[in-house]
Backbone of each chain as ProteinMPNN parsed JSONL, in Angstrom:
{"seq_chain_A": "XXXXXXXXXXXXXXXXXXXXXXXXXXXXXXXXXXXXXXXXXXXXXXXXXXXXXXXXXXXXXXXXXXXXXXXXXXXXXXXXXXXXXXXXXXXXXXXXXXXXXXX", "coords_chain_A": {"N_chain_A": [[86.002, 12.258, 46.487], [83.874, 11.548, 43.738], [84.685, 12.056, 40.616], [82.921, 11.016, 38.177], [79.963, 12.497, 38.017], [80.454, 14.632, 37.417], [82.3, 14.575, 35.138], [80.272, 14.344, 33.057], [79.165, 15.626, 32.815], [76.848, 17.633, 30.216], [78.693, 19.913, 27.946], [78.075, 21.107, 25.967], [75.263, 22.219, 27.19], [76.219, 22.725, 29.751], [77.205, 25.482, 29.502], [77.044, 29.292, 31.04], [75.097, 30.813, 30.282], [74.122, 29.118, 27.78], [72.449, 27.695, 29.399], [71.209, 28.789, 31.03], [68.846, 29.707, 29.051], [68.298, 26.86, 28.365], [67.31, 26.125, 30.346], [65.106, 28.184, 30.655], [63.436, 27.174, 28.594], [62.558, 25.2, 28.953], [60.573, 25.517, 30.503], [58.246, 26.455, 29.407], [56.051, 26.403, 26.558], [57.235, 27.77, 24.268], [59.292, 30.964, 22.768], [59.666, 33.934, 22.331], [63.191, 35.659, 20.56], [63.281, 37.889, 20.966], [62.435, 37.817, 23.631], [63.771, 36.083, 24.937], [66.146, 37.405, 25.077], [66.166, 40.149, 26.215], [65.05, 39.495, 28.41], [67.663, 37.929, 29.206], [69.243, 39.763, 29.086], [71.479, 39.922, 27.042], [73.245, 40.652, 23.675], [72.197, 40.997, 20.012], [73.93, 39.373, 18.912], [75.493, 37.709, 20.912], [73.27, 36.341, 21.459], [72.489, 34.501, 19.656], [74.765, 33.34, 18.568], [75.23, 31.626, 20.537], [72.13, 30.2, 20.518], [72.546, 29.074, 18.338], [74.549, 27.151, 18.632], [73.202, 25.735, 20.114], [71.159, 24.848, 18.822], [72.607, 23.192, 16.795], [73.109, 21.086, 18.408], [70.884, 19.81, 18.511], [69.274, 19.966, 20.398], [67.203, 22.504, 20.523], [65.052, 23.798, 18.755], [64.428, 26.414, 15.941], [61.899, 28.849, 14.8], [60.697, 30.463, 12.207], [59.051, 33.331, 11.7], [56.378, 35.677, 10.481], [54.586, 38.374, 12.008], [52.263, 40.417, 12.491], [53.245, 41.747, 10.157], [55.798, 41.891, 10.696], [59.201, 40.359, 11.452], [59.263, 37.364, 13.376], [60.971, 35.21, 15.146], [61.033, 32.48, 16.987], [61.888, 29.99, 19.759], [61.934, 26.765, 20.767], [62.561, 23.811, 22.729], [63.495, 20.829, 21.704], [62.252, 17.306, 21.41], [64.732, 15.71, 22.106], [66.2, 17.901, 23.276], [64.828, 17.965, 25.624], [65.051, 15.843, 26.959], [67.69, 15.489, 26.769], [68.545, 18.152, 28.919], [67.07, 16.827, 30.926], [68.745, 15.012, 31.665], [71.162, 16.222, 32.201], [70.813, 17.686, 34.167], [69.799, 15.556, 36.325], [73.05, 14.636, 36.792], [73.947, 17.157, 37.736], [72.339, 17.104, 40.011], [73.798, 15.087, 41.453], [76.552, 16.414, 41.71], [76.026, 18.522, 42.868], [75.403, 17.774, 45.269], [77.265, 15.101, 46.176], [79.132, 17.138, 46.563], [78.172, 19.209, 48.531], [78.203, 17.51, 50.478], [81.151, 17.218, 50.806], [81.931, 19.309, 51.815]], "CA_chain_A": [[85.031, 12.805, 45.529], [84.327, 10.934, 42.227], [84.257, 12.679, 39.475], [82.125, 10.704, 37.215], [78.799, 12.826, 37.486], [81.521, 16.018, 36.583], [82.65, 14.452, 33.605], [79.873, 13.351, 32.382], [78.132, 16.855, 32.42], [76.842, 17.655, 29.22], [79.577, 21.031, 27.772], [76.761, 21.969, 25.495], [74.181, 22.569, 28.483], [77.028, 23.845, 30.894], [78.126, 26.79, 29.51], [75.863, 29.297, 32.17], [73.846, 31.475, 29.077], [72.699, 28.107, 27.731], [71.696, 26.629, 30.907], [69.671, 30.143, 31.111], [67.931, 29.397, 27.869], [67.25, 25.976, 28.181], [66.189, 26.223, 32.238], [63.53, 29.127, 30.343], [62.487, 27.237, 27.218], [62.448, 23.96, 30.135], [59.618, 25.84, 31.839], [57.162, 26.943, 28.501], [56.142, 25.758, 25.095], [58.139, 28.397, 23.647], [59.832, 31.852, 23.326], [60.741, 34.463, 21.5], [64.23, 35.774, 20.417], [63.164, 38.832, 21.849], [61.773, 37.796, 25.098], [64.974, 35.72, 25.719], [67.71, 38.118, 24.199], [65.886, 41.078, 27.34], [65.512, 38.422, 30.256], [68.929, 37.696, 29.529], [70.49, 41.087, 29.029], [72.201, 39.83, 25.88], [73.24, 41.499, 22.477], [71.412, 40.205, 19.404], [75.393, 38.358, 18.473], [75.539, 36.864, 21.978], [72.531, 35.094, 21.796], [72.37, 34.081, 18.074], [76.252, 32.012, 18.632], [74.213, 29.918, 21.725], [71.117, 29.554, 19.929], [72.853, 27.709, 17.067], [75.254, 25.682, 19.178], [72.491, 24.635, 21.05], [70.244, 24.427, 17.272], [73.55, 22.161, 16.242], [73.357, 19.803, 19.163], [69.668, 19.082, 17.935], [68.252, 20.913, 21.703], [66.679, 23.726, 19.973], [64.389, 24.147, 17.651], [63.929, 27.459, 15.763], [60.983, 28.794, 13.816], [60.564, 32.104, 12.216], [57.748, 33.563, 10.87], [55.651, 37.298, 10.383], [53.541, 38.938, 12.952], [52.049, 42.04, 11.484], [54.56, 42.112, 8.745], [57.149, 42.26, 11.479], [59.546, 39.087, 11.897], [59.474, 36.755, 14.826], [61.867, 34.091, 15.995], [60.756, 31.621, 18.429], [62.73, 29.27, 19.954], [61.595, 25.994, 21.522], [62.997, 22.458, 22.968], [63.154, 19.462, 20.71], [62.631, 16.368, 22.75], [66.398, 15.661, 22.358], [66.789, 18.891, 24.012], [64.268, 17.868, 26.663], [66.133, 14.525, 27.375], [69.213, 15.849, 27.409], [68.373, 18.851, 30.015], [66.621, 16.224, 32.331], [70.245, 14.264, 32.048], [72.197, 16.966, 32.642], [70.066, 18.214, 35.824], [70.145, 14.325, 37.056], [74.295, 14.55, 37.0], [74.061, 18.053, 38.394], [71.841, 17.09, 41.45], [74.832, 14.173, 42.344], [77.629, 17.064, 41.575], [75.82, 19.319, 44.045], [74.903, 16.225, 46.455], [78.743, 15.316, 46.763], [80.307, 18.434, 46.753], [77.474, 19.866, 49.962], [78.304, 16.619, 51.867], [82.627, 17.305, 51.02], [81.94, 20.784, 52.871]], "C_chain_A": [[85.184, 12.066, 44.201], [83.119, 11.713, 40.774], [83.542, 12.683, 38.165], [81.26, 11.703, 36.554], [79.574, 14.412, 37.166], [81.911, 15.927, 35.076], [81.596, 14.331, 32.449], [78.636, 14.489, 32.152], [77.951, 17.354, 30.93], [77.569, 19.443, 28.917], [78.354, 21.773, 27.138], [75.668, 23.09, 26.443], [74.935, 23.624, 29.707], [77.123, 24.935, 30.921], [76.675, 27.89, 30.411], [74.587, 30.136, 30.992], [73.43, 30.037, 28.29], [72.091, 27.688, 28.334], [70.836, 27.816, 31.024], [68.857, 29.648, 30.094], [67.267, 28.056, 28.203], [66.366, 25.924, 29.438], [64.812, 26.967, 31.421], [62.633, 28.497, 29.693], [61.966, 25.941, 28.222], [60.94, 24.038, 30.547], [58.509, 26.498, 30.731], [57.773, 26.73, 27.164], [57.36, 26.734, 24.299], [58.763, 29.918, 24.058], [60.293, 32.493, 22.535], [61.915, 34.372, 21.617], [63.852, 36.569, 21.473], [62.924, 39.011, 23.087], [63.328, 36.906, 25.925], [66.101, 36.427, 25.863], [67.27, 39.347, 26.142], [65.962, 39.924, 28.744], [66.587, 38.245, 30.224], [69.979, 38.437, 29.25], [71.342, 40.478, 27.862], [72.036, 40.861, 24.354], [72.864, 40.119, 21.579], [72.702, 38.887, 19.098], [75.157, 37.152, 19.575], [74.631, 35.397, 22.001], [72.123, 34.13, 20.588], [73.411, 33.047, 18.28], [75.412, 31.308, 19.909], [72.824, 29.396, 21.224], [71.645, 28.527, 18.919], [73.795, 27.205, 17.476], [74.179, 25.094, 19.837], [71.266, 23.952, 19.722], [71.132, 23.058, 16.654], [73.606, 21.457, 17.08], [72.123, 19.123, 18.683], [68.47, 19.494, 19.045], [67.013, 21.902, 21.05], [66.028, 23.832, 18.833], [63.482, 25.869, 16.95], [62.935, 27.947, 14.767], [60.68, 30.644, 13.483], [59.084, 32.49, 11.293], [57.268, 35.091, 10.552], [54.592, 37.468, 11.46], [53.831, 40.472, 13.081], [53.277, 42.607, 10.751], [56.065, 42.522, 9.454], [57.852, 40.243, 11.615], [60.241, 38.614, 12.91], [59.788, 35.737, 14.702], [61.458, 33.917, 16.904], [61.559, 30.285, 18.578], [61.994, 28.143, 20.575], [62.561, 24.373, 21.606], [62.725, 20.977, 22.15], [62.991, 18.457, 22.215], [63.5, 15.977, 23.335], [66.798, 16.202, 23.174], [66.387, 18.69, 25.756], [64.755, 16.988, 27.613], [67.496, 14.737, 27.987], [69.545, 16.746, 28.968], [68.204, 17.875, 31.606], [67.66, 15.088, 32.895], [70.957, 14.883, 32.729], [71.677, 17.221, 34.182], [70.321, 16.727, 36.758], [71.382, 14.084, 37.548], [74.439, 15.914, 37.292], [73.662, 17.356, 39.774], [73.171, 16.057, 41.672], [76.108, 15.277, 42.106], [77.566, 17.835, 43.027], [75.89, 18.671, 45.619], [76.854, 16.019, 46.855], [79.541, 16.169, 47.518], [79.569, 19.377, 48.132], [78.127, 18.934, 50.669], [79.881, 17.13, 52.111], [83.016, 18.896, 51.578], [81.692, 21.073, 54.538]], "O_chain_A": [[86.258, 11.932, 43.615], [81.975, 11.83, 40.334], [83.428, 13.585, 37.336], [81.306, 12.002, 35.361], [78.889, 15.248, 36.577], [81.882, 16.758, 34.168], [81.863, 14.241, 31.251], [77.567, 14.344, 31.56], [79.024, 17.505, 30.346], [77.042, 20.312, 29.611], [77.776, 22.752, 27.609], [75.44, 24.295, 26.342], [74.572, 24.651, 30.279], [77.157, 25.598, 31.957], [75.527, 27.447, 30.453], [73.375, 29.928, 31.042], [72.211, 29.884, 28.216], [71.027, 27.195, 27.96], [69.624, 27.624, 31.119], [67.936, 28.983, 30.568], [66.048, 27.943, 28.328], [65.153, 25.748, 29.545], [63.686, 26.476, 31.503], [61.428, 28.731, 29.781], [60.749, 25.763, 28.159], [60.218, 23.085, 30.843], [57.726, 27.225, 31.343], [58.91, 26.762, 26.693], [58.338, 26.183, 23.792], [58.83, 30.251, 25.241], [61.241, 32.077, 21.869], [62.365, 33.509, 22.37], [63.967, 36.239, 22.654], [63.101, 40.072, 23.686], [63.772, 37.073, 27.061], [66.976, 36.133, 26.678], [68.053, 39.254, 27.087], [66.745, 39.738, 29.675], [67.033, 38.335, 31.368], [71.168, 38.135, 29.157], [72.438, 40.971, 28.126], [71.076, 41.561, 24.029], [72.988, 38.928, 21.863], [72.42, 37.69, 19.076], [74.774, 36.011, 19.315], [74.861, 34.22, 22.278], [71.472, 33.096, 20.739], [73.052, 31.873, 18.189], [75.083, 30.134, 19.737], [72.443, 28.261, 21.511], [71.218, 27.384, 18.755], [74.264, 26.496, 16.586], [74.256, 23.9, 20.129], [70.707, 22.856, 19.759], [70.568, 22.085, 16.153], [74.458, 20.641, 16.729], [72.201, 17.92, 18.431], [67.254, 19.445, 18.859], [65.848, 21.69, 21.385], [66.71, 23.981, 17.819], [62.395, 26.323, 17.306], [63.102, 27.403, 13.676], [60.53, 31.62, 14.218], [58.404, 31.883, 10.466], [58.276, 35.761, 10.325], [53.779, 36.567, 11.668], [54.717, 41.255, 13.424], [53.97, 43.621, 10.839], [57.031, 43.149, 9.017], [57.177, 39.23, 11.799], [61.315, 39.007, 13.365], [59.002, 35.001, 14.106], [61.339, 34.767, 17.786], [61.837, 29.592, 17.599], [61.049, 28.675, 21.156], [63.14, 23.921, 20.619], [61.704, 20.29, 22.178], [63.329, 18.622, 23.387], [63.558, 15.787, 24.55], [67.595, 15.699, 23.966], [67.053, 18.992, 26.746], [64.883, 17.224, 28.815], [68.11, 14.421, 29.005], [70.326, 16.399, 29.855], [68.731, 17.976, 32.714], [67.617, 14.47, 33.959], [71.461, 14.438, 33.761], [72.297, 16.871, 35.186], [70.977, 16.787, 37.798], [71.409, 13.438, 38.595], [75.622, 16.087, 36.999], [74.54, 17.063, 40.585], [73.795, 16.687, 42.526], [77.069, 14.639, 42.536], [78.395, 17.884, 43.935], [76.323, 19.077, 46.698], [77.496, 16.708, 47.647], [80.25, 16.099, 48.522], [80.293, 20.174, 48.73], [78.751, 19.394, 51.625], [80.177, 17.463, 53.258], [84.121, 19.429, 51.69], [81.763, 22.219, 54.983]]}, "seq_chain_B": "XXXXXXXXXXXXXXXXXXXXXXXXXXXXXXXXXXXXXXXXXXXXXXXXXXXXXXXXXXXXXXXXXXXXXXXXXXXXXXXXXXXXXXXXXXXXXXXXXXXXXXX", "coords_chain_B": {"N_chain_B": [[60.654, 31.193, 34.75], [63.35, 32.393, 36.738], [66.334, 33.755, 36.004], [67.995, 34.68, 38.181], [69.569, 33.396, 39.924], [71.486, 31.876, 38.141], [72.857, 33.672, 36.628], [74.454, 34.279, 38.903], [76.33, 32.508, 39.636], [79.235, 32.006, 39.772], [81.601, 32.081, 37.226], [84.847, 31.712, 37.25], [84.115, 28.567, 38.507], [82.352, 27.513, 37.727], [83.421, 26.459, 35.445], [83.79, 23.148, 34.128], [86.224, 21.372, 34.676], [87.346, 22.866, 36.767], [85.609, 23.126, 38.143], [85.256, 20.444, 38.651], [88.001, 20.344, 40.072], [87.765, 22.084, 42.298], [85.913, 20.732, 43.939], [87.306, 18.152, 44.469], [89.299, 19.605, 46.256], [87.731, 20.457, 48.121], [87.116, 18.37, 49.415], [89.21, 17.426, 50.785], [92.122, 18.423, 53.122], [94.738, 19.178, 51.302], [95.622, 18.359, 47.293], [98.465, 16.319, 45.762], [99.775, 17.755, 42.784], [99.749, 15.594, 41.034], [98.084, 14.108, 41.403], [95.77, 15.256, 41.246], [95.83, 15.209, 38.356], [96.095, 12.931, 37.603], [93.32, 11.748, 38.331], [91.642, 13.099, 37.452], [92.506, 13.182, 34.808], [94.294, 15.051, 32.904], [96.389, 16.622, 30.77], [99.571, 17.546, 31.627], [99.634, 20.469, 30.487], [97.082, 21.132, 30.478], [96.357, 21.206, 33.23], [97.986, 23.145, 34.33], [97.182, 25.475, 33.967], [94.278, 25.539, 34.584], [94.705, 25.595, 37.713], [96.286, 27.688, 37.293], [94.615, 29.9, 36.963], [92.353, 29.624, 38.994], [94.364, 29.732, 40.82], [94.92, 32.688, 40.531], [92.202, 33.864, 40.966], [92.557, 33.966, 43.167], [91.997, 31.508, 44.959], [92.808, 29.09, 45.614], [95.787, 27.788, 46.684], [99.252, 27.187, 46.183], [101.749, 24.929, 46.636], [105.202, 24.632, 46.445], [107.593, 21.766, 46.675], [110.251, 19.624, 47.778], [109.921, 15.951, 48.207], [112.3, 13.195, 48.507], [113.874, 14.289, 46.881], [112.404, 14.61, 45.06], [110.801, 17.511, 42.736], [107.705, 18.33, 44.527], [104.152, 19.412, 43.695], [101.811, 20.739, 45.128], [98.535, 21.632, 46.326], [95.822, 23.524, 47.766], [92.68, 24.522, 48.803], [92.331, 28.006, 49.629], [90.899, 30.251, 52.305], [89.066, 31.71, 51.192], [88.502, 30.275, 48.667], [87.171, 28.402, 49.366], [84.938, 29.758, 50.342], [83.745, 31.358, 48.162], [83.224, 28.703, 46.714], [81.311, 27.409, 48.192], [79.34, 29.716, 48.079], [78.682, 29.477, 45.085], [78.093, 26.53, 44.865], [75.392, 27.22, 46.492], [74.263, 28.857, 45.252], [73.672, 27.218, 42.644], [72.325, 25.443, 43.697], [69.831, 26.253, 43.953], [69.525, 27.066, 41.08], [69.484, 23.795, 39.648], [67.011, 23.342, 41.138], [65.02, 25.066, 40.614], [64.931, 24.793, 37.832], [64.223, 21.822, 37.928], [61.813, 21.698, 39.127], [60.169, 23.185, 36.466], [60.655, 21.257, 34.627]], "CA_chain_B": [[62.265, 30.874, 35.552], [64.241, 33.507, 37.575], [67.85, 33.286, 35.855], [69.303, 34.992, 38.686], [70.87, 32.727, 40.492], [72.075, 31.457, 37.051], [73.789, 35.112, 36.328], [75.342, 34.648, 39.89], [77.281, 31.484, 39.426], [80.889, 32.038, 39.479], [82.12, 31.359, 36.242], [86.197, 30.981, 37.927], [84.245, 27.831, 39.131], [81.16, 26.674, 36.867], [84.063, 25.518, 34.422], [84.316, 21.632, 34.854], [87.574, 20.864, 35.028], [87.634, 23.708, 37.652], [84.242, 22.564, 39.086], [86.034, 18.848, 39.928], [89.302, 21.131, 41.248], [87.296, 22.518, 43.397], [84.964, 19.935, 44.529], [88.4, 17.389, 45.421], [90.055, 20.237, 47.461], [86.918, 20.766, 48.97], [86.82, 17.094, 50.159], [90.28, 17.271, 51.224], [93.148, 19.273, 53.255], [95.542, 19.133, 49.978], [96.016, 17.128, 46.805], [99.052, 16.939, 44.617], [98.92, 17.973, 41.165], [99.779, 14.418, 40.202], [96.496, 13.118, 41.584], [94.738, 15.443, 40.559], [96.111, 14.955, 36.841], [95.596, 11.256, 37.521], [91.904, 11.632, 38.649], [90.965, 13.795, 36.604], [92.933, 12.521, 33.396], [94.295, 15.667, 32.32], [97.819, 16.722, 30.71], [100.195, 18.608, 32.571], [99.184, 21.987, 30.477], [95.764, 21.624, 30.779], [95.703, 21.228, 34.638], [98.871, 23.684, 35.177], [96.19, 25.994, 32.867], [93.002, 26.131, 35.272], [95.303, 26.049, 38.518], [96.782, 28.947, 37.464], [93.203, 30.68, 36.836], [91.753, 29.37, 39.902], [95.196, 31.277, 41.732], [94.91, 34.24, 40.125], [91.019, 34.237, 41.395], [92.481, 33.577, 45.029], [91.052, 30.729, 45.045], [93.598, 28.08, 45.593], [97.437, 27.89, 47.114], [99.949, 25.864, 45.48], [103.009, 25.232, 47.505], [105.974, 23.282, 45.704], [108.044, 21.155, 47.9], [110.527, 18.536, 47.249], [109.719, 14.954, 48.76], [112.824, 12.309, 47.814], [114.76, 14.968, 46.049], [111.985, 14.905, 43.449], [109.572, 18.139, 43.42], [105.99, 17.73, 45.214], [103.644, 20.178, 44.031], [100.423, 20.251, 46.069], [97.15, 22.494, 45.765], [95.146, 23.28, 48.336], [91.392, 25.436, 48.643], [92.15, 28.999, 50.472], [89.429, 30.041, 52.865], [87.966, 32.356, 50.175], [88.149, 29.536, 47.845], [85.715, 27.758, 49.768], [83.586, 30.318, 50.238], [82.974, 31.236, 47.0], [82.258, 27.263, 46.553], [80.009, 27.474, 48.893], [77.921, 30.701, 47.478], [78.138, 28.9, 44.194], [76.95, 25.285, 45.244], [74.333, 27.587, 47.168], [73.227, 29.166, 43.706], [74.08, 26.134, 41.794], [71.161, 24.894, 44.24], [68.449, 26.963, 43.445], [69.249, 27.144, 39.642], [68.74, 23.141, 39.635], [65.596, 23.211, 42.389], [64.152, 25.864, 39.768], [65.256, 23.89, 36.943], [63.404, 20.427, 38.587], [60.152, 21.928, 39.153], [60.138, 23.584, 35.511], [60.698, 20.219, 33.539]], "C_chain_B": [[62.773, 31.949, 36.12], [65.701, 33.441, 36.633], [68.652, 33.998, 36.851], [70.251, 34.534, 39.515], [72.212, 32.126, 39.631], [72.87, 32.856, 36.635], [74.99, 35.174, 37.759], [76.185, 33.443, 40.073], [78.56, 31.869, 38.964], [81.408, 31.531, 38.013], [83.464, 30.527, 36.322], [85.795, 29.619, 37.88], [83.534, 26.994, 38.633], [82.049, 25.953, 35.553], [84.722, 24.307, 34.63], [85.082, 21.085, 35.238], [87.529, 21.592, 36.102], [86.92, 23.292, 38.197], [84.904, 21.594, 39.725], [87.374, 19.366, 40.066], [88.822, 20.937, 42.135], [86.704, 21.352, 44.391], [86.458, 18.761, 45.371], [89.025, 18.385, 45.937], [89.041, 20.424, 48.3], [87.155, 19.732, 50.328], [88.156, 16.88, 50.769], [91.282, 18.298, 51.632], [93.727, 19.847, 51.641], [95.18, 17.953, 49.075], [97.337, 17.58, 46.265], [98.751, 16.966, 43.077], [99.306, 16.646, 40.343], [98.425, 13.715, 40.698], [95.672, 14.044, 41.281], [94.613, 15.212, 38.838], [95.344, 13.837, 36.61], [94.145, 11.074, 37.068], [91.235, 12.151, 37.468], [91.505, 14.034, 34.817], [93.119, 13.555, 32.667], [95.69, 16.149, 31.746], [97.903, 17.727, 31.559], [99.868, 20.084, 32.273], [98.28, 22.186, 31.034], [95.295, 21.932, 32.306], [96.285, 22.593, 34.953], [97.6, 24.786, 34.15], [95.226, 26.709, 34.203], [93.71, 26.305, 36.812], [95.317, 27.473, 38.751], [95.136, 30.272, 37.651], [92.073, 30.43, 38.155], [92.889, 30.249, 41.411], [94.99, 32.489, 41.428], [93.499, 34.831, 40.699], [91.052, 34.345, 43.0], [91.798, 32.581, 45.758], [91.494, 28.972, 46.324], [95.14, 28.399, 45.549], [97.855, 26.743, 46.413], [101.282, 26.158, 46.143], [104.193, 23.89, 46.559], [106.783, 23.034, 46.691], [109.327, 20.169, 47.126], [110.356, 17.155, 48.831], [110.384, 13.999, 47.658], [113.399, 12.752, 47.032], [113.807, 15.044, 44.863], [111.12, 16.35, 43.876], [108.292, 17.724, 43.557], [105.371, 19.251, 44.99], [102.097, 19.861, 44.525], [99.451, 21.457, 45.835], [96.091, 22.512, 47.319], [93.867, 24.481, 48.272], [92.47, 27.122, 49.973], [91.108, 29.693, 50.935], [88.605, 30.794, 51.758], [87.771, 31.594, 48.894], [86.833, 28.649, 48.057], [84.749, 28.4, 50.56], [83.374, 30.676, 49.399], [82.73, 29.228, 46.234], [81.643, 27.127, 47.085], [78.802, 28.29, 48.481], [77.975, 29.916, 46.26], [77.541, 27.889, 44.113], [75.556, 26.318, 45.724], [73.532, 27.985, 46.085], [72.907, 28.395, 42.902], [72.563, 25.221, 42.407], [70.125, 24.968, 43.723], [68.46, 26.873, 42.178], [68.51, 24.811, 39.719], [66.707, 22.865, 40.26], [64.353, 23.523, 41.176], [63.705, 24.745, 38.135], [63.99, 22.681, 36.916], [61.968, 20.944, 38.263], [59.718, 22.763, 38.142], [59.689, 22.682, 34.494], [59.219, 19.029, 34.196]], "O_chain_B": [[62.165, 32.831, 35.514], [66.137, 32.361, 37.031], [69.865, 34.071, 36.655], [71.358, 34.989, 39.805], [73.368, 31.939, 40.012], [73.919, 32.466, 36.122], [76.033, 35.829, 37.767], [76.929, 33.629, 41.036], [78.831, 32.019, 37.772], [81.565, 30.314, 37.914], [83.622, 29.383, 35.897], [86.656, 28.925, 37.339], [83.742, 25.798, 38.838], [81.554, 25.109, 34.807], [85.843, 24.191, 35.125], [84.925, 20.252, 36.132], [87.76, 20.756, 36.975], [87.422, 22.796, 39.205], [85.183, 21.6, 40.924], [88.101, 18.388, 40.239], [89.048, 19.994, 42.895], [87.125, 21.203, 45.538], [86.558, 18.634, 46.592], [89.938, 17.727, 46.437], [89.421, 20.595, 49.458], [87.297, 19.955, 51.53], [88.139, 15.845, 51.435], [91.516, 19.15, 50.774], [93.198, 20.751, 50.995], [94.675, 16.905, 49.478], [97.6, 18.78, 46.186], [97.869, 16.436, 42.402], [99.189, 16.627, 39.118], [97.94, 12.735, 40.134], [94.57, 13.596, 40.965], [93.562, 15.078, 38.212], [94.386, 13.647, 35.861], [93.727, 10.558, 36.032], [90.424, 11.603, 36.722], [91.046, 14.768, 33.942], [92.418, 13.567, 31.655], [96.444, 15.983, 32.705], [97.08, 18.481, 32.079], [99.777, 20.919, 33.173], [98.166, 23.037, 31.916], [94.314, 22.593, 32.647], [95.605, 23.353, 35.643], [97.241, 23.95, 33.322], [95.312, 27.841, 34.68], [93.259, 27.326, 37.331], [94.842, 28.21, 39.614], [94.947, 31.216, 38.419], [91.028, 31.079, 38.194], [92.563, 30.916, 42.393], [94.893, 33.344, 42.309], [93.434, 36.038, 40.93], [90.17, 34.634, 43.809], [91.195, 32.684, 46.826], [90.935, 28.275, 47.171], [95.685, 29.069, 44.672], [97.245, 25.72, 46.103], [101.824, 27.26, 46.221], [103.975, 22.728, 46.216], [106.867, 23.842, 47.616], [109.276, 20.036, 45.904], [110.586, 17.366, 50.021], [109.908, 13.764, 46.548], [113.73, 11.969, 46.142], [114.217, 15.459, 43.779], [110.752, 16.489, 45.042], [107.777, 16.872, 42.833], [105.745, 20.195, 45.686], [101.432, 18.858, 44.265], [99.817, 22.27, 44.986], [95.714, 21.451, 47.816], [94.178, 25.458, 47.591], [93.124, 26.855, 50.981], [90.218, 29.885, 50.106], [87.468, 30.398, 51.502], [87.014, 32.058, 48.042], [85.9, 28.328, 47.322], [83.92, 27.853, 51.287], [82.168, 30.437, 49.331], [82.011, 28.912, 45.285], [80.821, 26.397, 46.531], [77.636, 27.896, 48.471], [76.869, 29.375, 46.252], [76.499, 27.873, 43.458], [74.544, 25.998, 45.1], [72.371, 27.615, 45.911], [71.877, 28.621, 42.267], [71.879, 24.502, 41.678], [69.491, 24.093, 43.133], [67.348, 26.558, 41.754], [67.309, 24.558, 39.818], [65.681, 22.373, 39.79], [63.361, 22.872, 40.847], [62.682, 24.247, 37.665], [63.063, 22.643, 36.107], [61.222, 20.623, 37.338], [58.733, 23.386, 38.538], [58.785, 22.904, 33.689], [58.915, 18.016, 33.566]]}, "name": "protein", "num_of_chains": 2, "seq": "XXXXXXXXXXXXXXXXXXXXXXXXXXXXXXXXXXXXXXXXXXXXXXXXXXXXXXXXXXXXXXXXXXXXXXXXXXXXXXXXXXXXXXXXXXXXXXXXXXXXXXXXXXXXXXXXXXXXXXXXXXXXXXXXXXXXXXXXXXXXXXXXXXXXXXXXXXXXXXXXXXXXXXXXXXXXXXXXXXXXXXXXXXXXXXXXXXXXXXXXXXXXXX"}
């Protein structure tokens, strides 16, 4: 087994509540806080410390604004973020690919 | 997106260093913990570290030995180690698959 496409997984992307987020934001222009914080059973803390490690890799882009004098956080994918995901998934599929055949 | 295959990923096993444990005992009877150090370029804490957390999950036997009067410790998968690598590659599946046809 060579461990290249293991090492070479991005830590950012790995951990499995970002890989939830970005797989979601992956699949539509955007997203609330709120709509991600309930799909993913998280507390508002939980998902606030992965939004801004994944805001500090440069993945994530957040935008806040008013809707009806109420305020909404939306989250969406920079291209960086988009790039990076479709890296990480490329050195997943050969992690998975190895590790089915070494079974 | 679904995240639930992504909620059902083993964590014991989604952590990389542990991921390429797993994946070279998969591919092999035993290793010792000097090739896996080697391979996987890690100090002696850090490996004797996720070992231990991959035994404690029942995951993985470690038998010490001496070979040449020096000790030989060795590592190998126990059958419930590689079946929970198996349900997780199996989830680990679908989260990419999902993933793919998202981006």
């Amino acid at each position: 087994m060579n461990p290249v496409h293991l090492l070479q997984l991005d830590r950012v992307i790995h951990e499995k509540v970002r890989l939830a987020i970005m797989s979601m934001l992956a699949a539509t222009p955007e997203l609330s806080f709120t709509e991600l914080r309930e799909t993913l059973q998280l507390t508002d803390g939980n998902l606030t410390s992965h939004i801004r490690t994944l805001q500090e890799a440069g993945y994530l882009a957040v935008t806040k604004a008013y809707q009806d004098s109420r305020p909404l956080t939306t989250c969406s994918l920079t291209s960086a973020g988009r790039k990076a995901f479709a890296d990480y998934l490329h050195h997943l599929e050969q992690v998975v690919h190895e590790a089915r055949s070494a079974l």
